[in-house]
Structure formats: structure tokens, C-alpha cells
C-alpha positions in Angstrom: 149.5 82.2 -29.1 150.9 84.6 -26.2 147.9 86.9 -27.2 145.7 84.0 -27.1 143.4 84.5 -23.7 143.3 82.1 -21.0 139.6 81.4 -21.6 140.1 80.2 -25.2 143.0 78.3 -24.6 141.0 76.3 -21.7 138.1 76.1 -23.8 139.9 74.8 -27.3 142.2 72.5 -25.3 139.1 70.6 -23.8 137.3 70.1 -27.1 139.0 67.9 -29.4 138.6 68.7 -33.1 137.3 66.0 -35.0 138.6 64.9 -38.2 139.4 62.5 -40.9 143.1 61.8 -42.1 144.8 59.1 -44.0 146.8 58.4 -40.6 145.3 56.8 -38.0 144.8 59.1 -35.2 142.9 57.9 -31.6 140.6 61.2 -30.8 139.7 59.5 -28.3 143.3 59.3 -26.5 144.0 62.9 -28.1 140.8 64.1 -25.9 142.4 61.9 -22.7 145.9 63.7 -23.1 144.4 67.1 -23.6 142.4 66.7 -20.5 145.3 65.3 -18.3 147.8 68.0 -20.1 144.9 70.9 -19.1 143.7 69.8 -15.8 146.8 67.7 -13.6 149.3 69.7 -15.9 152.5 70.0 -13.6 154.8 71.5 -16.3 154.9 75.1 -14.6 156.0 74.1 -11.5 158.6 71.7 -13.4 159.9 74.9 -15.3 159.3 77.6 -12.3 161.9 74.8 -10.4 164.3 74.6 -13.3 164.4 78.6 -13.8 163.7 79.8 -10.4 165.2 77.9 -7.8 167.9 76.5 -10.0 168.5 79.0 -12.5 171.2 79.4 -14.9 172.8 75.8 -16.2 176.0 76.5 -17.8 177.2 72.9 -18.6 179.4 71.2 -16.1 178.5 74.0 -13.5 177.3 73.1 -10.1 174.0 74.6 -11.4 173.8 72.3 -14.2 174.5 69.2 -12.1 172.0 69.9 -9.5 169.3 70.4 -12.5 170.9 66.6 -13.9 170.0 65.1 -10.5 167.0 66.8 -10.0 165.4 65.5 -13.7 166.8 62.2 -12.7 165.0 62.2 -9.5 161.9 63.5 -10.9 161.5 61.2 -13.6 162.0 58.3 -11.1 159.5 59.3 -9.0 157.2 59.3 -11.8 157.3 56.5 -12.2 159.5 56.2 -16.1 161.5 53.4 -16.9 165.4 52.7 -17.1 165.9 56.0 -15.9 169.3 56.9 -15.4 172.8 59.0 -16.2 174.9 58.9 -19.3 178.5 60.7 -18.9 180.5 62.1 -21.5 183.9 63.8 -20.7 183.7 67.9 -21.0 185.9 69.7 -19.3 186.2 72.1 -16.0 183.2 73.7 -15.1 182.5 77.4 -13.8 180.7 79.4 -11.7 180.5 82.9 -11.0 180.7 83.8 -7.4 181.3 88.1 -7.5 181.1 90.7 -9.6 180.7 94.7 -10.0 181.8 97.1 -12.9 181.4 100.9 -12.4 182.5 104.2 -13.9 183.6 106.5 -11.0 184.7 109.4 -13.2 183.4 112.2 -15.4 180.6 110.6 -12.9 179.9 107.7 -11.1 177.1 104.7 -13.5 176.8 101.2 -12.5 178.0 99.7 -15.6 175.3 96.7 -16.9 177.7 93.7 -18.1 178.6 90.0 -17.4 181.4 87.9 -17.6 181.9 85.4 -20.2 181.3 82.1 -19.1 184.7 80.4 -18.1 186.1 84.0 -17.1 189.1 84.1 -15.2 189.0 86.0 -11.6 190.5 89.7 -12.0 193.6 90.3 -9.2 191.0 91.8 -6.7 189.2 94.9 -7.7 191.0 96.9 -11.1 190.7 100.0 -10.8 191.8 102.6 -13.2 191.7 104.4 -17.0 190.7 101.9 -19.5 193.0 101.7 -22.3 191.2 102.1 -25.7 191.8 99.3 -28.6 188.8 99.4 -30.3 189.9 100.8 -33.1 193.9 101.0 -33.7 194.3 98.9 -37.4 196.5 96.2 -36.9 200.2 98.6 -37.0 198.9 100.8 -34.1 198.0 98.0 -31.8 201.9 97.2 -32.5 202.3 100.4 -30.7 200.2 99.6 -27.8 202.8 97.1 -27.0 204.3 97.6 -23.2 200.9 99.4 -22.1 198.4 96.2 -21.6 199.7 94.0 -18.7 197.0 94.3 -15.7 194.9 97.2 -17.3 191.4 97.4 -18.3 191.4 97.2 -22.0 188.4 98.3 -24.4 189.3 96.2 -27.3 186.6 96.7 -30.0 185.1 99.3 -31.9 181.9 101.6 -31.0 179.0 98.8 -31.1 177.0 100.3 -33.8 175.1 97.1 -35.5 172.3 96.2 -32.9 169.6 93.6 -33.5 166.6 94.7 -33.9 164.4 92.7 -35.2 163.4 88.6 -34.9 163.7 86.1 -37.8 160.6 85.5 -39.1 158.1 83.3 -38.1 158.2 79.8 -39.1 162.1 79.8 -40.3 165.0 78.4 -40.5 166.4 81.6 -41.0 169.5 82.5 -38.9 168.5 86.4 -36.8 170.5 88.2 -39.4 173.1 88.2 -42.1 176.6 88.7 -41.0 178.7 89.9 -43.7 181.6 88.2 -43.5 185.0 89.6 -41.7 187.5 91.4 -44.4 190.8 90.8 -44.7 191.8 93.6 -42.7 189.5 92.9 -39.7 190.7 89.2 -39.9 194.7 90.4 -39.6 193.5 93.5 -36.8 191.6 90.7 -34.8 194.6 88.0 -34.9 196.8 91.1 -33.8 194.7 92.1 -31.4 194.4 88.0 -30.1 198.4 87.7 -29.9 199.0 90.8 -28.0 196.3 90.5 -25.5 197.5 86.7 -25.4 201.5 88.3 -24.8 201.0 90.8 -22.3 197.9 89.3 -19.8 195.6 92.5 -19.5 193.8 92.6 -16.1 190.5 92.2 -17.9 188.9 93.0 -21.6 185.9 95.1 -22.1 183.5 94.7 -25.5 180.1 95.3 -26.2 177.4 93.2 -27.9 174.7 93.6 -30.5 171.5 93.9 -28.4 170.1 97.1 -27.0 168.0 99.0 -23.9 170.4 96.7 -21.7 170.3 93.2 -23.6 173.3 91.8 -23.4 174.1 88.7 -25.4 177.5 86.7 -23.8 178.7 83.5 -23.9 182.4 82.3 -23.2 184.4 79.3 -23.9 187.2 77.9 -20.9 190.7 79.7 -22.4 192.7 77.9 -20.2 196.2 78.6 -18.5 196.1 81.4 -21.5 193.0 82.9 -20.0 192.1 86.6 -19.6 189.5 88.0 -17.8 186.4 89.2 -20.5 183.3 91.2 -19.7 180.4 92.4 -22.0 179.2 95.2 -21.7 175.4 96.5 -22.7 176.4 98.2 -25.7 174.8 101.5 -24.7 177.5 101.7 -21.6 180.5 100.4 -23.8 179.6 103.3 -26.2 179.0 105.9 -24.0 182.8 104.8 -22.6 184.3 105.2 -25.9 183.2 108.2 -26.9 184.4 109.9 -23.1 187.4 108.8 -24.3 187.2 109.9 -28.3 186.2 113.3 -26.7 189.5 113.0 -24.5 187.4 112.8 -21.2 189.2 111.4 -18.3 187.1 108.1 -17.7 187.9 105.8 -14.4 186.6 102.7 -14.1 186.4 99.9 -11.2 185.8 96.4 -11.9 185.9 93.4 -10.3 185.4 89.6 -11.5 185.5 86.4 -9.4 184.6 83.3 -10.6 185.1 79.7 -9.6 186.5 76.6 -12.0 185.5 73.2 -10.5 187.7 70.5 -11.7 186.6 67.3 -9.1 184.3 66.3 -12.2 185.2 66.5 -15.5 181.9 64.9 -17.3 178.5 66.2 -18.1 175.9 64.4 -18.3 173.0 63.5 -20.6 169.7 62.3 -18.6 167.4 59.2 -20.3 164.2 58.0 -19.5 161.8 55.6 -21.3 158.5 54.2 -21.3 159.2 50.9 -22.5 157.3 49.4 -25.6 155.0 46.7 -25.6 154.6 45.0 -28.4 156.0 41.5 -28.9 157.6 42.4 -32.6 158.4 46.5 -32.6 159.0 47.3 -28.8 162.9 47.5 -29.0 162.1 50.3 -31.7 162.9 53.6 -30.7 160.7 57.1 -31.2 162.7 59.7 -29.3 162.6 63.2 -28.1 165.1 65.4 -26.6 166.1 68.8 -25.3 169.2 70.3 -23.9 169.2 70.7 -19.9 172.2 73.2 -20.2 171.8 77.2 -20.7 174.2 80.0 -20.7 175.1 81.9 -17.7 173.3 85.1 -17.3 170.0 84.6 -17.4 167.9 81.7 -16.1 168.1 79.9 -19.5 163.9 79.9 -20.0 163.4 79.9 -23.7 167.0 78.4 -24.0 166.0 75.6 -23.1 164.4 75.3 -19.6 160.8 75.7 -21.6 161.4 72.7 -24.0 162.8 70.4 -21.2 159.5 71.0 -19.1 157.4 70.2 -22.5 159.5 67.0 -22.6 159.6 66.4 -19.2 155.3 67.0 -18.8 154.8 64.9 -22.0 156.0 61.7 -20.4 154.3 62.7 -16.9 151.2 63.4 -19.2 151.7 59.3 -21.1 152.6 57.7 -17.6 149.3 59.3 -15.5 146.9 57.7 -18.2 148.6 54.6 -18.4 149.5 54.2 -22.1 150.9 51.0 -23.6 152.5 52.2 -26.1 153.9 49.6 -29.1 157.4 51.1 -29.2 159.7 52.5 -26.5 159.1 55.8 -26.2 162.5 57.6 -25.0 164.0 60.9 -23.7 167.0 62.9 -23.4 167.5 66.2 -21.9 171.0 66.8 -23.1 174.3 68.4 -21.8 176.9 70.7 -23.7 174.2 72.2 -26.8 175.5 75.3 -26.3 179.5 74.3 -26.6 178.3 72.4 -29.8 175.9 69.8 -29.3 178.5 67.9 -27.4 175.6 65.5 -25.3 173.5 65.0 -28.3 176.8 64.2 -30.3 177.8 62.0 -27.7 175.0 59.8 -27.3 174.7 59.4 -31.0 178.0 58.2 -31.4 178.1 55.7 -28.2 174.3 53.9 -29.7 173.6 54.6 -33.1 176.9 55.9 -35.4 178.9 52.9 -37.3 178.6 49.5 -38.7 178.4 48.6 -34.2 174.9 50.4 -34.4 173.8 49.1 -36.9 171.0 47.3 -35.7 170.1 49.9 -33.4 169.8 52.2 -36.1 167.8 49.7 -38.3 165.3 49.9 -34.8 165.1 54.0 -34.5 161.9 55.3 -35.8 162.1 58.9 -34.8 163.7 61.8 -33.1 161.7 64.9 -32.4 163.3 67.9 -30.6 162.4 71.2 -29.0 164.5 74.2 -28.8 165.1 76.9 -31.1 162.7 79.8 -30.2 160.3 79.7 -27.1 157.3 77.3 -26.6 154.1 76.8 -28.2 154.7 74.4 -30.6 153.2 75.3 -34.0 154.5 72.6 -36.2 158.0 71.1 -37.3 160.6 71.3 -39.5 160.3 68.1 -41.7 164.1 68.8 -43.5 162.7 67.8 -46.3 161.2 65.0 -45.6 157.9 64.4 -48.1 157.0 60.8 -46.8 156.5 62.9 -43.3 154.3 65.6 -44.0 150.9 63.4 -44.1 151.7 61.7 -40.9 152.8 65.1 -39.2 149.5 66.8 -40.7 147.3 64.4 -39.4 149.1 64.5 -35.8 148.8 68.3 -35.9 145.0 68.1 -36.9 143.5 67.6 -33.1 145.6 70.5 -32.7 144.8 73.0 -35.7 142.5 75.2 -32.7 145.8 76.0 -30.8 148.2 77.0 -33.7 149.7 73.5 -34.0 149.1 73.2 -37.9 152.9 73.7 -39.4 154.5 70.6 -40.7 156.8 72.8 -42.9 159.3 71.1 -45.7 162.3 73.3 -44.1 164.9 72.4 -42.3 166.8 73.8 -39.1 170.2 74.4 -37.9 172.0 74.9 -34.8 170.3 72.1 -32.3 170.8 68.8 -31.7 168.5 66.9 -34.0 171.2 67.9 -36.2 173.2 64.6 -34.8 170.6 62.7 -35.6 170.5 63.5 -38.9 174.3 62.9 -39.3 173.8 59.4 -39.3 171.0 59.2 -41.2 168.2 59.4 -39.3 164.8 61.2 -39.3 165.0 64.0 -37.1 162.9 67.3 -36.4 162.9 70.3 -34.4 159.3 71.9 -33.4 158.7 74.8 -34.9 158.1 77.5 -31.8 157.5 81.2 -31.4 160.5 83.3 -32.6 158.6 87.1 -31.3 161.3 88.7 -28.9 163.7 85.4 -29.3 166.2 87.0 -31.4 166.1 90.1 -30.1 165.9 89.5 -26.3 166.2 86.4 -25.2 168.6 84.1 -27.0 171.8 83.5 -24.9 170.9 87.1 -22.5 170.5 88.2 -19.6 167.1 89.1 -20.4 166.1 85.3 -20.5 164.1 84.4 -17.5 160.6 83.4 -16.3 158.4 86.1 -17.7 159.9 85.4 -21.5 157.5 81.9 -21.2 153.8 81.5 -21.3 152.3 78.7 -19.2 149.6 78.2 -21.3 152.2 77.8 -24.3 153.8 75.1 -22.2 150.5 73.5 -21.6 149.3 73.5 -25.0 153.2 72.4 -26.2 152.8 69.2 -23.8 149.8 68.2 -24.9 150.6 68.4 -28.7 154.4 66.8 -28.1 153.0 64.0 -26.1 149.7 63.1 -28.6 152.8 63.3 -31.5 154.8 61.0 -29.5 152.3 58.3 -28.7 151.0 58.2 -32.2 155.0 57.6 -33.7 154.8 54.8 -31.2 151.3 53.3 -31.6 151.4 53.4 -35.5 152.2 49.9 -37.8 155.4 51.1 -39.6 158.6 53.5 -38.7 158.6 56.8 -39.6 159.4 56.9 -43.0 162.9 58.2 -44.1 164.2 60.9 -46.4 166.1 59.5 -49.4 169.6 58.0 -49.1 168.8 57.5 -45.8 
């Protein structure tokens, strides 16, 4: 699809493909969506706004509640219905405000890192030998004991294990296998944990598993226990370590403020509708959803600006030509994915988890949701689900000309149609484009603007909101997995 040209993509999305399938589809409002999707699209300036002026969303950040009021606004003045705010109590959020890292001898480098999210501030600017960690078994770090307070601490081995390659296309497959830790590693790392715990470095130094200056880093809020973290590109981290394995004297300068903001302790999920219609089945529910939140060092476009802006331009796309749909048709763009699908979670247990919900559960048809991998949509993940893969093939059909043809008996992990599915609920993420996710873009600092093809978002909004109308228009709910 991102080799597709521009031409064919205009053409194909103009020309609806005619068909016959055992589902009802309307070709006729498939043709009406693609032409409103094509020609009025307004999904790149909706994701150029989200990436470029507001940039990275790590949840509960300033950032992150600017992009919740600016959704919110949005969605109003298009015109949605019942638009509005759901809170759900996180935590502190964080924002970083400075930072530098630099080797100043053999030589001086500018050192390519970040922070982890949540980092404590360092006491001014360190500056100094970094003491070397990275590989002491667990008795020598007992040795190290007395030397860590306030210095700058390397605290894992030479980064040797680098990603290279993407999961392949179409799967639920996890980027690699990670053996699991032996018992020697687990009793170094829980050593390692209480000293650096005991004696407060002035910041910690590790690298990460991408290369040519990838740098994958998240973070989680320590606390009063706190220390200061950076990753480092693994290329600088191991050109460190080996100064120092060839006894080299190595300097280094580093500096690290951040900002904790503590006024607001909730996130926030946004929800919009388009409310049903029909007398009998317009309190039932088809839903999609995608998470508003990104880490902190890039701008957060494949993760998730790009599905938000589907979402987003798939309800702009339903409202401009007026639909009527039979049942409500609503969205969430979701808060806290990334610290475990804490907004998804939330909004599941508040409406549809327990013998409370029951009712409202007996009234969901659907959840669809977009985020693992980077936009266009070329299917979903069905989990399974054999009563879905006629409906989802004949949705798909008007769409066969621009890749959309997948409807794939897999399932997915790690997003948050996974909460859906805890209750018992049909649920499915869209199968998107994994080339360079893996490997470049997932939770880095190499995820911005130039990761995402507008066309892909063009074609993705078209296809999500054809698949969304359909769910609502058609006589029965979608058809659930058994025992649930």
C-alpha cells in the first residue's frame, strides 16, 4: 500500500467494485463514503494537528490533555452526538522540560538518548566517570556497595541483541522471541534493583535493542523511590562500555529535568456517538476505539495518532453525508494503553462488566479497534470468530482494489479490544501494515509524521467507516464467538 502511487489510489478509491455477497452491502453508500473519504477527506490535517502541533501524548501529560480537549472540541463542532469526557483516576503526570547527555573525554559526542517517561530531575548537570555495572554477577555488585550515591551508573551489559527485522505481515506474532531471563540474571537484576534502590545514583544509563539511533524507551512513575533513567542508542552505550573495558578514561556530562504535575490526577477517555435510529435496535451499540495517549519521544504517529485520525475521519466521513444509521454508532479514543489499557479497562468496567451491565452488554453488537502497526487497514483479526468471517468478507469486498481483503481467523494481543473481549464480547483489531513498525517505530523516537502515509489514512477511513455503517444498518448483532 505505501508503494501504491497516488494515481491508483485516487483512481481505485472512486470506483466502487461491484459484487455479490451473502451480506447485504449498499454499493451505493460504499461509492458515497469513498467519494466523501477521497474528495472533503480532512484526516491529514486531523493527524498533522495531533502529531505536529501537539506531539508526544504521554498519558496524564499536559500534552495529552490538550490532545483530550482538542478531540472533544473537534468532535463537537462536527457536529457528533453526546459528546463528552469520561475520567478515570491515573496518577501524576510528566513532562520533560531539559535535557543534554555528552561525552567530553577521550573526545567530546553528543550522546543520542531520552529519559524514561516519569524520570526524576538529576541535581543540576552530573558531570563525571560513569561507573560500570553492566556486567558484575550478582556478588561483585555487592562490592560496588559505597560507590553509587549521585554518580552516573552504566547498569547493563554491552547491547548486543538488536531488532532487526518486523513481525510478519498479517500476524499476531509478538517482534521477536525473548528467551526467558535465567536464574542468574533474575538474582543479578533484583541485586542490581536493591542497590541502586539503597544508595540513590545520580542517574542510570542502559541501552536498547534498536539500531542506527532507534531508541525504544518507555518509563513507569517510581515514586518517592525514583532515580533518574536514560536510554541510550545502543551504538553510544556500547561504544561507552568498551572505552571503559579498554580502561579508557571516559567523562561524561548529563543533565535531566523533567516536570511531575499532580493538580489532576485523572485521564481521560473521549466518547462520541451518532445516535441510532431505529425504534427497536437504536440503544444497541457497534463501537470503535483507539488510544489518544503515546509515549514520549516521538510524536506517537503509528502509535496511535494514525488510528485516532481514521476513527476520528470515519465519523466526520458518516456525519457530512447524513447517515441514519439503525444502531448507535460510538467512539472512544482512549487514555492510559500504553500503562496497560487502563482507559479501555476502565470504560468497560464502569458500562458493560457484571450482572449491573447486564443489559447493556445484551445491547453491544460490536467493537472494532485500530492500533497495532501503522495504517492502511487490510483486514481484521476475527479471534476466532467463524460466524464473522462472511460478514467481514463481504464488508471488505468494495475494498478488495485497495488491499482491504484480510478477515483473518487470528487473534491479537497487546491493545485494548482485549477488554472487550474479557467480558465476552466480540472484539477486533484491524489488521495494519507492520513494514518498519517493529523495527523503527514502535514506542521510539523515530515515530513521527513521515512513518504515515496519507493516502493509507484515506483509504483506512473510508474502509473503517463503510465497516461501521454496515454493523449498524444490518438486521441482527454481530454474531458471537462460542461461550460468549
Amino acid at each position: 500500500m505505501r508503494n501504491m502511487s497516488i494515481a491508483l489510489l485516487l483512481a481505485t478509491l472512486t470506483t466502487p467494485t461491484l459484487g455479490r455477497a451473502q451480506e447485504k452491502v449498499d454499493l451505493d453508500m460504499v461509492a458515497k463514503i469513498r467519494s466523501e473519504g477521497l474528495n472533503r477527506s480532512h484526516v491529514t490535517d486531523t493527524f498533522s494537528h495531533l502529531v505536529s502541533v501537539i506531539g508526544p501524548r504521554l498519558t496524564a501529560s499536559p500534552a495529552y490533555k490538550a490532545a483530550v480537549d482538542w478531540t472533544r472540541s473537534t468532535l463537537s463542532g462536527w457536529g457528533l452526538d453526546n459528546v463528552h469526557l469520561e475520567p478515570w483516576e491515573f496518577g501524576r503526570g510528566w513532562a520533560l522540560e531539559r535535557f543534554s547527555i555528552e561525552m567530553l573525554e577521550p573526545r567530546y559526542l553528543p550522546i543520542v538518548g531520552y529519559p524514561k517517561g516519569w524520570s526524576p530531575s538529576t541535581k543540576g548537570k552530573l558531570a563525571g566517570a560513569p561507573l560500570w555495572l553492566g556486567g558484575l554477577s550478582s556478588e561483585e555488585l555487592t562490592k560496588s556497595a559505597g560507590t553509587i550515591a549521585g554518580s552516573i551508573v552504566m547498569t547493563r551489559p554491552i547491547q548486543e541483541d538488536l531488532i532487526r527485522e518486523d513481525r510478519p505481515p498479517a500476524s499476531g506474532d509478538l517482534r521477536r522471541n525473548v528467551p526467558p531471563a535465567s536464574a542468574a540474571e533474575r538474582q543479578r537484576d533484583q541485586a542490581l534493583n536493591a542497590l541502586l534502590q539503597k544508595e540513590k545514583p545520580g542517574v542510570t544509563l542502559e541501552p536498547n535493542y534498536g539500531e542506527h539511533g532507534t531508541i525504544f524507551v518507555t518509563g513507569r512513575d517510581g515514586g518517592a523511590d525514583g532515580v533518574p533513567s536514560i536510554v541510550l542508542a545502543a551504538e553510544h552505550y556500547n561504544l561507552i562500555a568498551r572505552l571503559l573495558e579498554q580502561h579508557v578514561p571516559v567523562r561524561l556530562a548529563v543533565d535531566v529535568q523533567g516536570r511531575f504535575y499532580e493538580q489532576d490526577k485523572n485521564a481521560y477517555n473521549v466518547v462520541a456517538e451518532i445516535h441510532g435510529t431505529d425504534p427497536t435496535i437504536g440503544d444497541e451499540v457497534v463501537m470503535v476505539g483507539a488510544h489518544l495517549d503515546s509515549w514520549h519521544a516521538g510524536t506517537g504517529a503509528t502509535d496511535n495518532a494514525d488510528g485516532v485520525s481514521v476513527v476520528m475521519e470515519s465519523f466526520r466521513i458518516l456525519k457530512a453525508l447524513g447517515v441514519k444509521p439503525r444502531r448507535t454508532i460510538r467512539m472512544a479514543l482512549w487514555g492510559g494503553e500504553e500503562q496497560g489499557l487502563l482507559g479501555s479497562k476502565a470504560y468497560v468496567k464502569q458500562h458493560l462488566a457484571g450482572d449491573a451491565n447486564k443489559a447493556a452488554r445484551d445491547r453491544f453488537s460490536v467493537y472494532f479497534n485500530l492500533d497495532n502497526g501503522a495504517v492502511p487497514i487490510y483486514g481484521f483479526y476475527l479471534e476466532g470468530n467463524q460466524g464473522m468471517q462472511p460478514i467481514m468478507d463481504a464488508y471488505l469486498k468494495p475494498f478488495n482494489d485497495v488491499g482491504a481483503k484480510i478477515a483473518t481467523m487470528q487473534g491479537i494481543g497487546a491493545t485494548d479490544h482485549l477488554s472487550f473481549l474479557a467480558v465476552g464480547l466480540p472484539a477486533f483489531q484491524a489488521v495494519h501494515d507492520y513494514k518498519d513498525y517493529d523495527v523503527r517505530t514502535h514506542h521510539t523516537n523515530m515515530d513521527t509524521f513521515e512513518r504515515v502515509n496519507p493516502q493509507a489514512l484515506k483509504q483506512a477511513s473510508a474502509v473503517m467507516a463503510s465497516v461501521l455503517y454496515h454493523a449498524a444498518m444490518r438486521d441482527a448483532k454481530m454474531p458471537r464467538a462460542p461461550g460468549q
